[in-house]
C-alpha positions in Angstrom: 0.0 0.0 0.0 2.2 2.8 -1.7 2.4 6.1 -3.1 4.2 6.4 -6.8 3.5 10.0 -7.4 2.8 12.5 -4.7 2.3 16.1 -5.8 1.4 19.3 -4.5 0.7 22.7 -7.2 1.8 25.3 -6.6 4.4 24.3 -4.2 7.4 22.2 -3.5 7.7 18.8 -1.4 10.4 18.8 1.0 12.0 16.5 1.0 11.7 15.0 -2.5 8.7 12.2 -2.9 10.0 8.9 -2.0 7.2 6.4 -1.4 8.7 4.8 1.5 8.9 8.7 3.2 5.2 9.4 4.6 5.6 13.2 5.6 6.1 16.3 3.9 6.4 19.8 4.0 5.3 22.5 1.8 5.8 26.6 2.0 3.9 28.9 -0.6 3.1 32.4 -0.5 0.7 34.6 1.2 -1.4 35.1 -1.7 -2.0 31.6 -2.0 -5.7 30.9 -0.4 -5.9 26.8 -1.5 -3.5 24.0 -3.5 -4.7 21.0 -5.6 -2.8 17.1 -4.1 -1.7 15.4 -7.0 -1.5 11.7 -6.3 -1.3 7.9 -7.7 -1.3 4.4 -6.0 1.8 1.8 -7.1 -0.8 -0.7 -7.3 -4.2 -0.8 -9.7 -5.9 -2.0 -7.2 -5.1 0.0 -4.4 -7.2 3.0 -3.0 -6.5 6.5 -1.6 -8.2 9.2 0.2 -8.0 12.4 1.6 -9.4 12.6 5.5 -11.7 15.5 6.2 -14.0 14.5 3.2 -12.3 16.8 0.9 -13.1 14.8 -2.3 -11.9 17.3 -5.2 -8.2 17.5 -3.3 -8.6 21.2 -3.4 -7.0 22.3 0.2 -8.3 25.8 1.1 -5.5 27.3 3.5 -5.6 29.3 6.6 -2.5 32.1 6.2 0.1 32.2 9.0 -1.0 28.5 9.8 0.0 24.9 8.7 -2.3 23.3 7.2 -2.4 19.1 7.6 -3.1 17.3 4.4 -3.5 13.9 5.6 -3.5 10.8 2.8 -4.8 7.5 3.7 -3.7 4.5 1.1 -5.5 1.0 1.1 -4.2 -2.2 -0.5 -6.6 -4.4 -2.6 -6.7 -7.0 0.3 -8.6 -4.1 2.2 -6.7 -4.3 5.4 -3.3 -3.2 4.7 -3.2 0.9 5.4 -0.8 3.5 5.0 -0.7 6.9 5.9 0.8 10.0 4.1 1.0 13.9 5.7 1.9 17.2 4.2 2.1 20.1 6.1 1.7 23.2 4.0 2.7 26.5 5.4 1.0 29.6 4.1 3.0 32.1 4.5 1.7 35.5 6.1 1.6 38.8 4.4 4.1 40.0 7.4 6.4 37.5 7.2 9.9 38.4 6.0 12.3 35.5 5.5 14.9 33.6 3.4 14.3 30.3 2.2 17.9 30.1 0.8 20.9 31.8 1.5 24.8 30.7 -0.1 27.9 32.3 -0.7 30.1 31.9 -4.4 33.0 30.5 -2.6 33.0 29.3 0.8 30.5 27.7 3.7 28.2 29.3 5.9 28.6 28.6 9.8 26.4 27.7 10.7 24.7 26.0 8.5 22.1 28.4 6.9 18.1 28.1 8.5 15.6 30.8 8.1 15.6 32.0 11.4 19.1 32.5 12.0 20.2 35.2 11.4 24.4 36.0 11.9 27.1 34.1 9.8 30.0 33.7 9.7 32.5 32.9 6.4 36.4 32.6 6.0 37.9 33.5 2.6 41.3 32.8 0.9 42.8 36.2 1.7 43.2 36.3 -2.7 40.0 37.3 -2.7 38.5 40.9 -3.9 35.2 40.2 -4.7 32.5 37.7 -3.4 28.7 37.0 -4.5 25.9 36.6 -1.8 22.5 33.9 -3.5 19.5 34.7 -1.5 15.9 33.7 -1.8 13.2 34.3 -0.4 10.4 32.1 0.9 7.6 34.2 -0.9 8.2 36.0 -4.6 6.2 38.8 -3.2 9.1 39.9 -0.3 12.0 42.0 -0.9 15.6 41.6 -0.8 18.3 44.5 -0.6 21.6 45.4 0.9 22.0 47.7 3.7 24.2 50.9 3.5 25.5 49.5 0.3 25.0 50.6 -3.7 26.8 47.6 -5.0 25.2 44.2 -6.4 24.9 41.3 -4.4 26.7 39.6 -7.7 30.2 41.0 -6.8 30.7 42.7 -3.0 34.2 44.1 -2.9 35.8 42.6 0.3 38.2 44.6 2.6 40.8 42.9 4.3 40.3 41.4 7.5 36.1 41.3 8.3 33.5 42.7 5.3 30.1 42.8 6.9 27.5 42.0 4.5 23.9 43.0 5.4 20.6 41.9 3.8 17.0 43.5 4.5 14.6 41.4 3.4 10.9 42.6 3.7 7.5 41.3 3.5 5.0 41.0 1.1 2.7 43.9 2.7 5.8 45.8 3.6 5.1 45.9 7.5 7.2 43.0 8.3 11.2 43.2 8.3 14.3 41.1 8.8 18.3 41.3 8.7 20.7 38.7 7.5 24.4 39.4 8.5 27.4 37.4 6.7 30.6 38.6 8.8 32.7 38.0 5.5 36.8 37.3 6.9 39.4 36.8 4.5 42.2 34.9 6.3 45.7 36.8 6.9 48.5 36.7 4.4 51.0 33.3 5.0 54.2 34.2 5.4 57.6 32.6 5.9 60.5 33.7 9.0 63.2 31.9 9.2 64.8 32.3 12.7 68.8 32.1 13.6 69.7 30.2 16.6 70.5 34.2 18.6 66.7 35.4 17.1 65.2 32.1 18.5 65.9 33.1 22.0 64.0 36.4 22.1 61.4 35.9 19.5 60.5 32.3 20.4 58.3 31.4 23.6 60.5 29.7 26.3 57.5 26.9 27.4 55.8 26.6 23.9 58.0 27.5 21.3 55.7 29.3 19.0 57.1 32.6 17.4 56.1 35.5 19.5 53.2 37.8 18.7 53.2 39.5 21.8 56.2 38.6 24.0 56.6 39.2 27.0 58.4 39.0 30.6 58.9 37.8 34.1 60.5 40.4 35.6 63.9 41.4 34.2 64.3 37.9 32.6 65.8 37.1 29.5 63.9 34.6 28.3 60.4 35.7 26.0 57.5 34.4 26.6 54.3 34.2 25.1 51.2 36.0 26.5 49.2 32.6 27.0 52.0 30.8 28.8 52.7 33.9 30.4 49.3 34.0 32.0 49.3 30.0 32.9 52.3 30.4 34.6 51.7 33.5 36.8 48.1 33.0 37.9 47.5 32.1 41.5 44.2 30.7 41.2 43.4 26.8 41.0 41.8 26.0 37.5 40.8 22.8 36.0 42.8 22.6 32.9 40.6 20.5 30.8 37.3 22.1 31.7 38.9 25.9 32.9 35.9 25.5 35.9 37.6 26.8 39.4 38.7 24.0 41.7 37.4 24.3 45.4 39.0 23.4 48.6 42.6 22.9 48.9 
């Protein structure tokens, strides 16, 4: 007792029909006020209904709600049942959101979901330009860039952190959101070689690493880095693997 085909118009089933996956998810717009099921047993003989006695698979729908399409499919023996749901979304005139949101080059962290809202990206530092994809759930809304006259195609990038800001607004033009991309193009590699005498003042005496911002213990010699500098002068008791506070002696 299977589904081959499993559609819904207008709209988009998420995920993709499988007929061994029973539930579904669809988003349309706020103008949409109803959506037709499309749908076909694998077997001749089987049968399939909608509950709620909706008999013309028209679905009216309620906007700012989900809306529970329930399928109910019955092999030939009569017995053997199998049930299908899709929830479609109708979208509200105030909503304002992204359905998708990717960068040219590069990965979003997180991973992009409509209601977050800050990213973060890291960039070869070669980079000059980058282009920002975004979509949004309803053709109706409104995407643009804040403080910014250039084209979401090519975004020049600065060095260090770029912040790129999207306003996307709704279909009745009450309801707004913001997208941030902190854009970062790593630093520049570079090469020092060190000679055994530079070793001894630009090298960290516990660590090793090359010295960003040495310093000392007292009037000694010796460098060392800020990190190890602060491990070895603190007076408190700290767990090193969790950094929690130890109590008692």
């Amino acid at each position: 007792a299977n589904l081959a085909k499993l559609r819904v118009t207008p709209g988009k089933l998420l995920p993709s029909f499988a007929s061994d996956v029973t539930q579904y998810s669809v988003t349309v717009g706020s103008s949409i006020d109803e959506v037709r099921i499309s749908f076909q047993t694998s077997d001749s003989g089987a049968s399939c209904s909608m509950r709620g006695g909706i008999e013309d698979k028209l679905v009216k729908l309620i906007e700012g709600q989900i809306n529970r399409v329930e399928l109910v499919v019955t092999a030939e023996d009569g017995r053997t049942v199998k049930n299908y749901s899709v929830d479609v979304r109708r979208l509200s005139a105030n909503d304002a959101i992204l359905s998708e949101l990717e960068m040219s080059i590069g990965t979003l962290i997180p991973r992009f979901h409509p209601s977050t809202q800050v990213y973060s990206c890291y960039l070869p530092c070669s980079l000059d330009t980058i282009a920002v994809k975004a979509t949004a759930e309803d053709q109706a809304m409104s995407i643009s860039m804040v403080d910014s006259d250039t084209s979401m195609d090519a975004i020049p990038l600065s060095p260090g952190c770029t912040l790129v800001e999207l306003k996307v607004c709704s279909a009745n033009g009450n309801g707004v959101n913001h997208y941030i991309i902190k854009v970062i193009k790593r630093p520049i590699p570079y090469v020092m070689t060190l000679s055994s005498d530079d070793r001894r003042h630009l090298t960290c005496a516990v660590c090793w690493g090359v010295l960003y911002r040495p310093s000392r213990i007292n009037r000694e010699v010796q460098m060392y880095c800020l990190p190890c500098l602060e491990e070895l002068t603190r007076t408190n008791k700290t767990d090193v693997f969790t950094g929690q506070k130890l109590e008692g002696e």
